[in-house]
DRENMARGU-564937 format. One line per 10 residues: number of its first residue (from 1); their letters; for each residue z, x, y of C-alpha. Coordinates in steps of 0.05 Angstrom, whole numbers, plus 5000, padded with zeros to 4 digits. Each point is the difference from the previous one (the first is absolute). Layout:
NUM = A = Z X Y; ...
REM end
This chain:
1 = XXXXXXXXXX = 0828 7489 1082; 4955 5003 5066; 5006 5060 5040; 4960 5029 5060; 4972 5069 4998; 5007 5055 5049; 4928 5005 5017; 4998 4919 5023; 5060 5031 5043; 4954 5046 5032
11 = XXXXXXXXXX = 4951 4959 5016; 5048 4940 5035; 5022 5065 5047; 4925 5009 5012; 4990 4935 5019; 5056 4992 5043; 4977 5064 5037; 4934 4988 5019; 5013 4931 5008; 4935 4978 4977
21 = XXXXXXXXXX = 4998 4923 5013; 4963 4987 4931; 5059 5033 4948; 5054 4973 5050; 4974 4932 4994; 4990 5010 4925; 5072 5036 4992; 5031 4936 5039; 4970 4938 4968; 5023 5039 4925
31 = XXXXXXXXXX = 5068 5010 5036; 5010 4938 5025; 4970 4959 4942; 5055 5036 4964; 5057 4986 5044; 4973 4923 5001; 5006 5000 4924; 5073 5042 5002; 5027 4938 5035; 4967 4941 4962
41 = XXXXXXXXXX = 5026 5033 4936; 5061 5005 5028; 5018 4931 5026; 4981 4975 4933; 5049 5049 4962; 5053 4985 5050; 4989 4923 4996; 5003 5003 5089; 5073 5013 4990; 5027 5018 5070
51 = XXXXXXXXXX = 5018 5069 5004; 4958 5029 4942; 4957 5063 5001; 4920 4990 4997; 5002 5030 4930; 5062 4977 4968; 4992 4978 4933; 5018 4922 4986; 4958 5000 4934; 5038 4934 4986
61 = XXXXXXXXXX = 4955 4968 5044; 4932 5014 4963; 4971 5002 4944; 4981 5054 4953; 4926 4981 5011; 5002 4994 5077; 5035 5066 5008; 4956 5035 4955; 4946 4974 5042; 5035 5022 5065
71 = XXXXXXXXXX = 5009 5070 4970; 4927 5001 4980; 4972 4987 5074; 5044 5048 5025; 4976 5054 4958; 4923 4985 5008; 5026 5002 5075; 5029 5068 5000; 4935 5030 4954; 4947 4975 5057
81 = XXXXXXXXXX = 5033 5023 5049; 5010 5063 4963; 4921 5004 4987; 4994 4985 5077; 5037 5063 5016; 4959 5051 4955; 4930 4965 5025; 5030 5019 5076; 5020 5074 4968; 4935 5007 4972
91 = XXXXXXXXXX = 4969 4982 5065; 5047 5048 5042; 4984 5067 4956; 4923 4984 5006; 4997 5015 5077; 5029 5056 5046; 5001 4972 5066; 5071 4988 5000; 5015 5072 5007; 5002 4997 5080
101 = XXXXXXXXXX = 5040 4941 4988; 5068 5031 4988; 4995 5046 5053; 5006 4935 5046; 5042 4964 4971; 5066 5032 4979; 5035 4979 4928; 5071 4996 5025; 4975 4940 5047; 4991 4965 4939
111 = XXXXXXXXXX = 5055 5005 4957; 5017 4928 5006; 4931 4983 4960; 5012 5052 4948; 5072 4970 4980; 4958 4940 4990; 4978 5030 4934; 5063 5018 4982; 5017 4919 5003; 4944 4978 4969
121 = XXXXXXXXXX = 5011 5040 4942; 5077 4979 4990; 4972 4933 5011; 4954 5019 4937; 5052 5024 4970; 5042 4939 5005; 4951 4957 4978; 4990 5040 4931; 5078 4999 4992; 4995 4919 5011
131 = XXXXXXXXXX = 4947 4995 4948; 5040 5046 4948; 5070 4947 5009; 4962 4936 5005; 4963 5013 4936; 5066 5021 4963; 5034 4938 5029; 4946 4954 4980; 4999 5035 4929; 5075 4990 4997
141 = XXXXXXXXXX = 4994 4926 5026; 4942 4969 4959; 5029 4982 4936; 5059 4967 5044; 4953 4972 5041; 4953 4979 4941; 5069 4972 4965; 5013 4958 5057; 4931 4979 5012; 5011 4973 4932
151 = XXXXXXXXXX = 5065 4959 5009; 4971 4964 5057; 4937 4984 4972; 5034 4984 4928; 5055 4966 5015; 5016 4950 4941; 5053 4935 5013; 5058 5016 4961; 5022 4949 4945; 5068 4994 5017
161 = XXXXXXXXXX = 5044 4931 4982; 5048 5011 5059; 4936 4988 5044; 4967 4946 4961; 4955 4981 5076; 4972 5070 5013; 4935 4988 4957; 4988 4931 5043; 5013 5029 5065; 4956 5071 4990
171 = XXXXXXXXXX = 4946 4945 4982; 5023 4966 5065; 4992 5062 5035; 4925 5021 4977; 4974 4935 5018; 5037 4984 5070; 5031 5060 5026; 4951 5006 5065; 5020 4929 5017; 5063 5025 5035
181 = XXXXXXXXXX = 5005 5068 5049; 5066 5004 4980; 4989 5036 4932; 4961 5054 5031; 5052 5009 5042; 5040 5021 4946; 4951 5041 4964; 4956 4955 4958; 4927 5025 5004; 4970 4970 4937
191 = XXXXXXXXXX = 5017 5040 4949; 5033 4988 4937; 5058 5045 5014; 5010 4971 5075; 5018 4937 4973; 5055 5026 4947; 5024 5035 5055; 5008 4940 5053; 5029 4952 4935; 5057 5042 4989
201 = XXXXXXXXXX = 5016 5034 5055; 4983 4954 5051; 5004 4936 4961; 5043 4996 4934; 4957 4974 4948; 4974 5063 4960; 5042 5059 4976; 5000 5069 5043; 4943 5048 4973; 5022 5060 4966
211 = XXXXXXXXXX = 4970 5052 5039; 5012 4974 5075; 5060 5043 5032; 5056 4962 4989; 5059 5036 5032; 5067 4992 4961; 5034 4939 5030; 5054 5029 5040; 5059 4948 5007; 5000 4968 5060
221 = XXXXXXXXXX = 5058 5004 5050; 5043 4944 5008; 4978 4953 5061; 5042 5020 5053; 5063 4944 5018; 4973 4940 5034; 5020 4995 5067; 5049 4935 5005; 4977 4942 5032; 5035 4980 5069
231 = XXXXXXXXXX = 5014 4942 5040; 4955 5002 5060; 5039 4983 5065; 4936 5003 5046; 4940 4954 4994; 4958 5048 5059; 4959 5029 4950; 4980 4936 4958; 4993 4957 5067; 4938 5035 5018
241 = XXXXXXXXXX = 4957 4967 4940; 5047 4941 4991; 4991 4964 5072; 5032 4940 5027; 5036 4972 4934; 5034 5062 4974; 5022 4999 5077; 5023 4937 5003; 5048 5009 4933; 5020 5074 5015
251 = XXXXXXXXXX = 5070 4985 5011; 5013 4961 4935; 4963 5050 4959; 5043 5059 5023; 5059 4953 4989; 4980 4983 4934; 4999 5070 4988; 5056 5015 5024; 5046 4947 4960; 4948 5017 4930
261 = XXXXXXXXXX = 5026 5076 5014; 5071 4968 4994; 4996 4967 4939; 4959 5057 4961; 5056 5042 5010; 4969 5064 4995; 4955 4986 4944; 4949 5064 4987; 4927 4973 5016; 4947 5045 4997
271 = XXXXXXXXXX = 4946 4997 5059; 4933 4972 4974; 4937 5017 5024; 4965 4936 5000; 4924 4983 5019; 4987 4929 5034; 4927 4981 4997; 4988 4941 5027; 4932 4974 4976; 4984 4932 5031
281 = XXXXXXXXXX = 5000 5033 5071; 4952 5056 4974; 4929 4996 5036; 4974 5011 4926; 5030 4939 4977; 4967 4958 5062; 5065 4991 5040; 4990 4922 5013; 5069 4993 5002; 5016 5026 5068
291 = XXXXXXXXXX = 4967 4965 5042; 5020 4936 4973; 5067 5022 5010; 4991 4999 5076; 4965 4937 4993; 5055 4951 4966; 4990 5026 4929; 5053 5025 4953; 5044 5043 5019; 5045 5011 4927
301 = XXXXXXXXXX = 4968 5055 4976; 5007 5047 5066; 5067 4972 5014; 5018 5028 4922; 4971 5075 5013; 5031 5009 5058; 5065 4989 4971; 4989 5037 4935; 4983 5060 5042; 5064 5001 5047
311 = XXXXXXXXXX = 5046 4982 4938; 4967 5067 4964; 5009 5035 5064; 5074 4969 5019; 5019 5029 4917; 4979 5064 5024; 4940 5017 4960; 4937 5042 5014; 4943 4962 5024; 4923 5002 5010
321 = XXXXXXXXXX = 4959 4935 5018; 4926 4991 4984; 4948 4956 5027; 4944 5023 4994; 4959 5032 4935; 4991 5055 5023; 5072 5022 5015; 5020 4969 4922; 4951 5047 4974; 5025 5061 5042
331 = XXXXXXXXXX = 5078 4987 4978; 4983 4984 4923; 4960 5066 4994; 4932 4963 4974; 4943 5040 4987; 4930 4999 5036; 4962 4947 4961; 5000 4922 4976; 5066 5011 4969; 4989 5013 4930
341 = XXXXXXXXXX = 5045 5062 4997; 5071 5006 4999; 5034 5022 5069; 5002 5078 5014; 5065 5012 4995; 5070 4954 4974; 5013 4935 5042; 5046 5029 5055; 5032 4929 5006; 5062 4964 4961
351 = XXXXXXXXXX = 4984 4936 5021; 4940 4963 5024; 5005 4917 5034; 4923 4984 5023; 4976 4922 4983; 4942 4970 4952; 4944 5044 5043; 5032 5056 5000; 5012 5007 4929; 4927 4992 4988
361 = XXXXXXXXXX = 4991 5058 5046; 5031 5035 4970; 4975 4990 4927; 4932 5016 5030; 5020 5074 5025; 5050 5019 4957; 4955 5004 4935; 5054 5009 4933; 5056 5028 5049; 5007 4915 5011
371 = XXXXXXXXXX = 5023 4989 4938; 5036 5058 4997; 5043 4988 5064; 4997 4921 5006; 5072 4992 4971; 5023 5022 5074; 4964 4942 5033; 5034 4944 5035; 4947 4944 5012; 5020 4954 5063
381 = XXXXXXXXXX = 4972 4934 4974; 5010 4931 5042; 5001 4954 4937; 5017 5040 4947; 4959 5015 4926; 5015 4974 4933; 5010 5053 4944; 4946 4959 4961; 4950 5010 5059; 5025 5074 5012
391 = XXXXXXXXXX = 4973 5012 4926; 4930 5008 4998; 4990 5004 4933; 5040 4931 4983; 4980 4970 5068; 4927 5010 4971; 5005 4971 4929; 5043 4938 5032; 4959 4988 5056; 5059 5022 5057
401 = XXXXXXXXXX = 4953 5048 5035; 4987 4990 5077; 4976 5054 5054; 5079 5017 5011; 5030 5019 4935; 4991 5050 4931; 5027 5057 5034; 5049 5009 4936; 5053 5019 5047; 5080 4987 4983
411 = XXXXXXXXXX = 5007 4921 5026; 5053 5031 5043; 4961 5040 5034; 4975 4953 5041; 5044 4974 5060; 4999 4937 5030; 5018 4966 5060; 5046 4944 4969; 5034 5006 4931; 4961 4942 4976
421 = XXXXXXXXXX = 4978 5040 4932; 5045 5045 4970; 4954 5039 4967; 4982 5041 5064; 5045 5030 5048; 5026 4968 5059; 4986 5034 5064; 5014 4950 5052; 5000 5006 5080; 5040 4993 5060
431 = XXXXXXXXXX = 5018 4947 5045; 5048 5007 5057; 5080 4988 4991; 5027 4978 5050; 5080 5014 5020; 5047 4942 5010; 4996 4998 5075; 4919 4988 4993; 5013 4950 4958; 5049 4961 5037
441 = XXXXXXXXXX = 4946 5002 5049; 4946 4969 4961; 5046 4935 4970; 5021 4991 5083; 4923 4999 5010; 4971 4963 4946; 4954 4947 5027; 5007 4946 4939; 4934 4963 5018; 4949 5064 5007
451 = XXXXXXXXXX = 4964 5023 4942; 4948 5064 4985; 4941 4997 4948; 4993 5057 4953; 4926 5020 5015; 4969 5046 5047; 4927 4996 4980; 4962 4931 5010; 4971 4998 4934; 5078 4983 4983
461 = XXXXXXXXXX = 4998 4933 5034; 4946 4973 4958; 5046 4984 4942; 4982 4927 4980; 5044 4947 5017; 5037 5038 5053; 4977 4954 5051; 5046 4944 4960; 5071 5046 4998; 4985 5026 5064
471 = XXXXXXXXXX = 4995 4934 5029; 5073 4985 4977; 5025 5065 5020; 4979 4984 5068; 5041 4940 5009; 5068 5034 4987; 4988 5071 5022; 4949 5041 5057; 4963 5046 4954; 4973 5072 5030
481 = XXXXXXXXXX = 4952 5044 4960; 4976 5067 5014; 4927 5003 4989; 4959 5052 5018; 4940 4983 5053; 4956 5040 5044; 4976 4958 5048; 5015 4927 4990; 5041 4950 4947; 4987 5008 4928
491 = XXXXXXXXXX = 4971 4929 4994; 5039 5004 4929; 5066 4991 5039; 5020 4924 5014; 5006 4986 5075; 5078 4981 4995; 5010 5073 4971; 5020 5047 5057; 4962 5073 4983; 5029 5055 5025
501 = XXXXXXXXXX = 4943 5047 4970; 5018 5074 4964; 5063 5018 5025; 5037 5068 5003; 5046 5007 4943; 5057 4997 5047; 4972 4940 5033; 4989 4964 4929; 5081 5011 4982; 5020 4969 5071
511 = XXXXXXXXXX = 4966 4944 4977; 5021 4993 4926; 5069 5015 5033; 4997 4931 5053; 4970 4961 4941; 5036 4955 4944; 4940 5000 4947; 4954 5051 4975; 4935 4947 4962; 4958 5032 4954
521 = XXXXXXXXXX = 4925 4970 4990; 4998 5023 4918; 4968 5069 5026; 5014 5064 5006; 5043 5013 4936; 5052 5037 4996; 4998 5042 5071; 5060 5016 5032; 4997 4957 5056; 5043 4940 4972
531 = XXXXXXXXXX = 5058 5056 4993; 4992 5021 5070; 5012 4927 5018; 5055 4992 4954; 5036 5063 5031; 4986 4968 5062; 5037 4940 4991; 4948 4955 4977; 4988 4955 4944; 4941 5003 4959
541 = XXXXXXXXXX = 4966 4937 4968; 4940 5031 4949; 4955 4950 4960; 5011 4993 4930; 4939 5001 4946; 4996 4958 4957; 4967 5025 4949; 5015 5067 5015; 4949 5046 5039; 4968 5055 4946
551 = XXXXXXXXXX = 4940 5034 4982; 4982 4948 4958; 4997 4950 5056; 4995 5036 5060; 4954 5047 5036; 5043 5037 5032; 5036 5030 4942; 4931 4998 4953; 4987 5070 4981; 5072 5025 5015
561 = XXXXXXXXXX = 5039 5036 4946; 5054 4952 4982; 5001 4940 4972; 5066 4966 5033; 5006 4932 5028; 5019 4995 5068; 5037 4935 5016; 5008 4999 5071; 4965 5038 5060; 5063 5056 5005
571 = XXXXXXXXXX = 5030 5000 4923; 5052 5058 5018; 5026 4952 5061; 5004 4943 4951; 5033 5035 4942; 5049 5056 5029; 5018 4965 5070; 4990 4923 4994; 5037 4940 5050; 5027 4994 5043
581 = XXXXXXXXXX = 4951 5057 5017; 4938 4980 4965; 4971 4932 4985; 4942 4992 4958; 4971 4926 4996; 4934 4973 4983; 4957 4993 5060; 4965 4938 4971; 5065 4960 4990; 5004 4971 5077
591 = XXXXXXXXXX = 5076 4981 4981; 5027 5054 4971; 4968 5051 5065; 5026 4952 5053; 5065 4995 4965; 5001 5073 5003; 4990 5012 5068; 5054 4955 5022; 5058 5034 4955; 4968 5069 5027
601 = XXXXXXXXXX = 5010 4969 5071; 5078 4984 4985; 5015 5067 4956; 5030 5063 5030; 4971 5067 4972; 5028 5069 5004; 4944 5054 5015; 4995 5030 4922; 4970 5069 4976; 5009 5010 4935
611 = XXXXXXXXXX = 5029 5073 4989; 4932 5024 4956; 4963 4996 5070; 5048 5032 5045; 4984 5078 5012; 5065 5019 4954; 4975 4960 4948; 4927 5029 5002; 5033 5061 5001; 5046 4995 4939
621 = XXXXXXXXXX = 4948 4976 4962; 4947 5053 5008; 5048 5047 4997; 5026 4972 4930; 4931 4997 4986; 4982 5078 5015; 5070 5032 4969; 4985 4963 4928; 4927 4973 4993; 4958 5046 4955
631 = XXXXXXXXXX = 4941 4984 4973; 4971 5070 4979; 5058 5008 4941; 5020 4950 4947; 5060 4991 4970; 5000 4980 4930; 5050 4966 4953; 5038 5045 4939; 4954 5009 4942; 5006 4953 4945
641 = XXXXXXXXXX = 4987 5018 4924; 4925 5006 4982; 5012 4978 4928; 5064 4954 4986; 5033 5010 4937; 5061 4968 4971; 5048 5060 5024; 4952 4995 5069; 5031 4951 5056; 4960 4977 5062
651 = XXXXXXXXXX = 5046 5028 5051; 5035 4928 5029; 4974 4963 5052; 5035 5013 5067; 4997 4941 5016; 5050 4946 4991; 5025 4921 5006; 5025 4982 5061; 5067 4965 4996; 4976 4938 5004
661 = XXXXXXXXXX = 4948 5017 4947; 4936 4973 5050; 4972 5068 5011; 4998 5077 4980; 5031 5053 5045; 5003 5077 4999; 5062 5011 4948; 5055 5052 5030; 5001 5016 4927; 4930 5027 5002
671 = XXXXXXXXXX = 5023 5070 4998; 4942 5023 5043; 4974 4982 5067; 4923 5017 5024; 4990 5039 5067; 4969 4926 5024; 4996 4977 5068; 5023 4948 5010; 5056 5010 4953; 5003 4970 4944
681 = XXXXXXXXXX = 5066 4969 5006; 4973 4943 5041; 4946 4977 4938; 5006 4936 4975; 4952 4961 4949; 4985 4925 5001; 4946 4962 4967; 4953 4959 5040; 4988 4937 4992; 4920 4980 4987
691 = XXXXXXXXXX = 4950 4994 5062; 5057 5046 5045; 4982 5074 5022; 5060 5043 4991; 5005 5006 5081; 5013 4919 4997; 5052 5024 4930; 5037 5050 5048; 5001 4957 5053; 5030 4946 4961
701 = XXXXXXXXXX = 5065 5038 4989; 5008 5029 5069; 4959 5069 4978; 4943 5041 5008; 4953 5019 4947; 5004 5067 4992; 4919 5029 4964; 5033 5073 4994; 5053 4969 4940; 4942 4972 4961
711 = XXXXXXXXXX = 4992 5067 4953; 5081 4984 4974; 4984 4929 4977; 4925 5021 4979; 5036 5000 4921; 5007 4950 4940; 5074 5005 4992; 5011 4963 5075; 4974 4950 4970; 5048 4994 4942
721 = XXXXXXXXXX = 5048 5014 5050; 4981 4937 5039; 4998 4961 4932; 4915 4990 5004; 4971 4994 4933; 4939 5035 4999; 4955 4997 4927; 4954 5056 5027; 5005 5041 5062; 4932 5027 5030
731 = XXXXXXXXXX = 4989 5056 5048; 4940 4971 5055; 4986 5022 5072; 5019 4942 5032; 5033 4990 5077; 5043 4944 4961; 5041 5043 4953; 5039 5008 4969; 5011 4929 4989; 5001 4949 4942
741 = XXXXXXXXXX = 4963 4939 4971; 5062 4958 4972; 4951 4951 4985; 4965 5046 4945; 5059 5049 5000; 4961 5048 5023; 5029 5062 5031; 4954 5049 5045; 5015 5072 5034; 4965 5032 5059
751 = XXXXXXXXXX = 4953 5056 4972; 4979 5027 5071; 5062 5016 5049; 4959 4991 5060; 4998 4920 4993; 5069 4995 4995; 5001 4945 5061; 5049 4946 5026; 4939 4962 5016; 4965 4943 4955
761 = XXXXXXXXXX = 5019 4945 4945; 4968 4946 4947; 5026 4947 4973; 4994 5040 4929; 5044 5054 5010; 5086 5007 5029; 4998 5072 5028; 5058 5055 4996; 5017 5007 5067; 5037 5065 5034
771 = XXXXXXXXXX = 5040 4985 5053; 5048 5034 5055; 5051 4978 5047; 4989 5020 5073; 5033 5019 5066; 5001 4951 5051; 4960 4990 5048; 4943 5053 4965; 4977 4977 4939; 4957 5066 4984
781 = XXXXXX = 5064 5034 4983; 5052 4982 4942; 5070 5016 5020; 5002 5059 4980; 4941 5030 5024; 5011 5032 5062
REM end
């Protein structure tokens, strides 16, 4: 223990009192020095935490060997200053002068110095007390501190068969894991133990370590009731991102709504909170698309957003819109980095709708957490994707790979614009309805000799051969297009066409609303123009292909994920609405286009909307869609037997002959029903015929193939049940099965659920088909559905 004697005492008072300038400066730079190193010791121990004392002890902070050290200095500190003080005693006793001294200067006037002893001893005192704790501290501490010294620096990967990847990814780990910020972000520094730590606490691959604090998993409260989701009856807030087309359809919307609200009776709907990303208008994406919108160029895509986001709004559920990167990676939660680490906290979303960019966004940032949460994604995609591109695995091995697909995603996951592949989900669009005094309005208007070409952009008028068509065109009817220009005629445009340039969307339906024919050139597909004008009165004559426009033979759809044949320029148009409303002729046959303008000329048309593209039947349909589509659980068929013996009976098939014995439906005699959506009382089986896809199967008998009812026909005994003799049944992943070779009575299951697909044929195989019936007017939903 240090201590200070009675005769350095003395001497200090000495000092003080004759106030000789040597020991004061002496006496000062000891004091001081020691006050300098009082405070430096203390902010270590106190680890500069606000509010702390100069010598409170934080010995968590250091080291044993550092605060030895510290206590070390201190002491030599304390002994020189010590020796300091007896040289200046020795000094003071050898002389006499001072004697007069006193006389002059009176004690009492300096009784602030002499207290200053009295502190510099407690000080002394204090010090000695701190050395006395911290050494029994650090005595008490080391073999912890040596123990968990030795965890981290001996941490071992455990062998454990419910993590058969943690050896792999601690490898992973050593060799890469300063190629991302993100792991030091949550604690990785490089050591052994750092690693185990992040891969299974952070990430899920290795087993917790024993001696980390694991606090007893307290069960967690039940989430609170979700608030239910209500009709909106005020568009104010959603107008202010939504501009002039949400405007323009207000009215029907919050009719739609109201007469939806009707029908539901009721119905409990929980409020979702739903993220819409959308990707292509993101600057990190390059954006192209909006200019070219103000410039003549498609318009499909933003017409489709804009009325996904007021039907989500009009159902009453909770919003946020993205576009930008920055603001995704702010609502997801995604850690500083390149996004190799999962997000910080639990995806505060139910339900995400972005497009093709946006989902790659957000595989980039998301790290695992992508995987993880990707069964809430709805992907807005124009022309839909083929379970055998969606698989990336298969789409490898068969050669289906293009920049667009493998994201391994449920088919139905992916919505579409039209229902021309059943596989995905149809979203859809809007077009305007009109009531019956509008169109009274339109037939009394209807100029039978004016025409409008489907084509904004120039580029559209160089379809070869136009000149030929157009030429006939011109001597029955005045054609008008609507080509965008800045400052004089596209030269593309033929002199008899009259161009009215871009016009306002309102402008472009007073036209479509004096005209009798709507042309198309072959190009765009599929936009939602050619519904407009058939809403508006109009009739629409499309080219037909011949052979039919596909990847295979055409650039446009080269390197798109599907593989369908598309016969005309607008196959939905064609298929689902058809004359009087739609002609489709071949373009090169001079007689059979001129023949078809003159019976357009003579035939009256009503203006059509089909009910899918009004605002109540966008708004059934997503809401069917949100109530019962679930991709993040699976429901699963009653176990079977795992060994059959003769007292052992595969449960029976559900499934049974029709009446008329031509196909297999869901038996009432079942004695079980799965929670399926749709239900499964609208399944029916039929067997393809060779070279036709199931859709064409479906189609055939005035149904919808239905992908979700593959798993219930996925069995040998349907085929027994359809009386198909199969000599071997095989298990393959293969988008065509379950099917069978008759010609080699072959039969073939699906091993891999995700390339269960309505898409595909060969002449080889008849496929078992699922199909549904459907409710007029929206063939997304059965009958039932709603």
């Amino acid at each position: 223990m240090i201590t200070v004697n009675a005769d350095g005492k003395i001497m200090v008072r000495r000092c003080l009192v004759t106030l000789r300038p040597f020991r004061i400066f002496v006496l000062g730079i000891g004091f001081f020095t020691l006050c300098f190193l009082m405070t430096s010791l203390g902010g270590q121990f106190s680890a500069k935490r606000l509010g702390d004392s100069p010598f409170t002890i934080r010995t968590e902070v250091m080291g044993a060997l550092e605060s030895r050290g510290v206590l070390r200095r201190m002491s030599d500190m304390l002994e020189m200053l010590m020796k300091r003080m007896d040289i200046l005693a020795r000094l003071e006793n050898s002389t006499d002068f001072h004697k007069g001294d006193e006389a002059r200067f009176p004690l009492d006037r300096f009784q602030p110095a002499a207290g200053l002893m009295e502190r510099i001893q407690a000080i002394a005192q204090n010090v000695s007390d701190i050395a006395v704790k911290v050494d029994q501290i650090l005595r008490n501490s080391l073999l912890n501190g040596k123990g968990m010294e030795g965890r981290r620096d001996q941490c071992e990967v455990p062998r454990d068969p419910k993590y058969p990847d943690c050896a792999g990814k601690v490898e992973w780990m050593r060799a890469r894991w300063t190629s991302d910020p993100c792991y030091a972000f949550f604690g990785v520094d490089g050591t052994e133990c750092s690693f185990l730590i992040y891969l299974s606490e952070v990430e899920w691959f290795c087993p917790p370590l024993p001696w980390r604090n694991h606090t007893a998993a307290v069960p967690s409260p039940p989430p609170p009731p979700r608030a239910q989701a209500a009709f909106r009856r005020d568009l104010a807030r959603l107008l202010d991102f939504m501009k002039k087309r949400i405007r323009h359809l207000a009215q029907q919307w919050l009719r739609a709504a109201r007469r939806l609200e009707q029908r539901l009776a009721g119905r409990q709907r929980d409020q979702k909170h739903i993220l819409v990303h959308i990707g292509f208008l993101t600057e990190e994406s390059g954006d192209v698309f909006s200019p070219r919108v103000l410039k003549g160029g498609p318009l499909g895509e933003m017409v489709q957003w804009a009325d996904i986001l007021a039907a989500l709004f009009m159902l009453g559920h909770s919003l946020r819109v993205t576009v930008s990167l920055k603001e995704l990676q702010s609502h997801l939660g995604v850690p500083p980095g390149r996004g190799n680490c999962p997000l910080t906290s639990p995806l505060p979303f139910d339900l995400i709708y972005t497009d093709y960019h946006g989902l790659q966004q957000m595989k980039q940032h998301m790290g695992l957490s992508f995987k993880k949460y990707r069964c809430r994604v709805r992907v807005i995609d124009t022309f839909g994707t083929e379970p055998a591109y969606n698989h990336e695995e298969y789409a490898t091995l068969r050669g289906y790979r293009t920049n667009w697909g493998y994201w391994n995603l449920q088919p139905s996951q992916f919505m579409t614009m039209f229902p021309h592949t059943p596989d995905n989900s149809f979203m859809g669009f809007v077009s305007e309805e009109l009531n019956q005094t509008e169109k009274q309005l339109i037939k009394a208007n209807k100029v039978s000799s004016m025409a409008v070409v489907y084509g904004k952009e120039a580029s559209i008028w160089k379809v070869g051969g136009k000149e030929k068509f157009l030429a006939i065109l011109n001597k029955y009817m005045e054609i008008h297009g609507t080509v965008y220009y800045e400052t004089q005629r596209p030269p593309e445009v033929p002199a008899f066409v009259k161009n009215h340039g871009l016009l306002p969307q309102h402008e472009f339906q007073q036209l479509l609303r004096k005209a009798k024919l709507f042309i198309g050139f072959g190009f765009p597909y599929e936009g939602p123009a050619p519904l407009e004008a058939i809403a508006n009165g109009c009739v629409f004559l499309q080219a037909r292909f011949n052979p039919p426009h596909s990847s295979l033979n055409h650039e446009f759809f080269r390197g798109k994920p599907t593989s369908r044949e598309v016969s005309s320029q607008h196959p939905y148009a064609e298929d689902f609405i058809g004359k009087p409303h739609v002609w489709t002729v071949d373009y090169n046959n001079s007689e059979e286009f001129e023949a078809a303008i003159k019976t357009i000329m003579r035939t009256q048309v009503d203006p059509y909307l089909p009910y899918e593209y009004t605002c109540e039947g966008m708004l059934e349909r997503i809401h069917a869609y949100i109530q019962h589509q679930d991709f993040c659980t699976t429901s699963s068929l009653p176990p079977s037997p795992k060994t059959k013996t003769p007292a052992m009976q595969s449960p029976p098939s559900p499934l049974a002959l029709s009446p008329n014995s031509t196909h297999l439906v869901w038996s009432p005699r079942a004695g079980w029903a799965p929670q399926a959506w749709p239900p499964v009382a609208s399944l029916q089986v039929w067997v393809s015929e060779p070279q036709h896809t199931c859709t064409e199967t479906c189609r055939r008998h005035g149904l919808v193939c239905e992908p979700t009812f593959f798993r219930f026909l996925n069995k040998e005994e349907v085929f027994l049940q359809l009386s198909i003799v199969c000599d071997s049944t095989e298990y393959e992943m293969n988008h065509l099965y379950p099917a069978v070779a008759e010609n080699v009575r072959e039969c073939y299951l699906q091993k891999e659920p995700l390339l269960f697909s309505c898409a595909g044929h060969h002449a080889k195989y008849r496929r078992l088909c699922p199909c549904r019936d459907f409710r007029q007017g929206q063939v997304a939903l059965c009958r039932d559905c709603l």
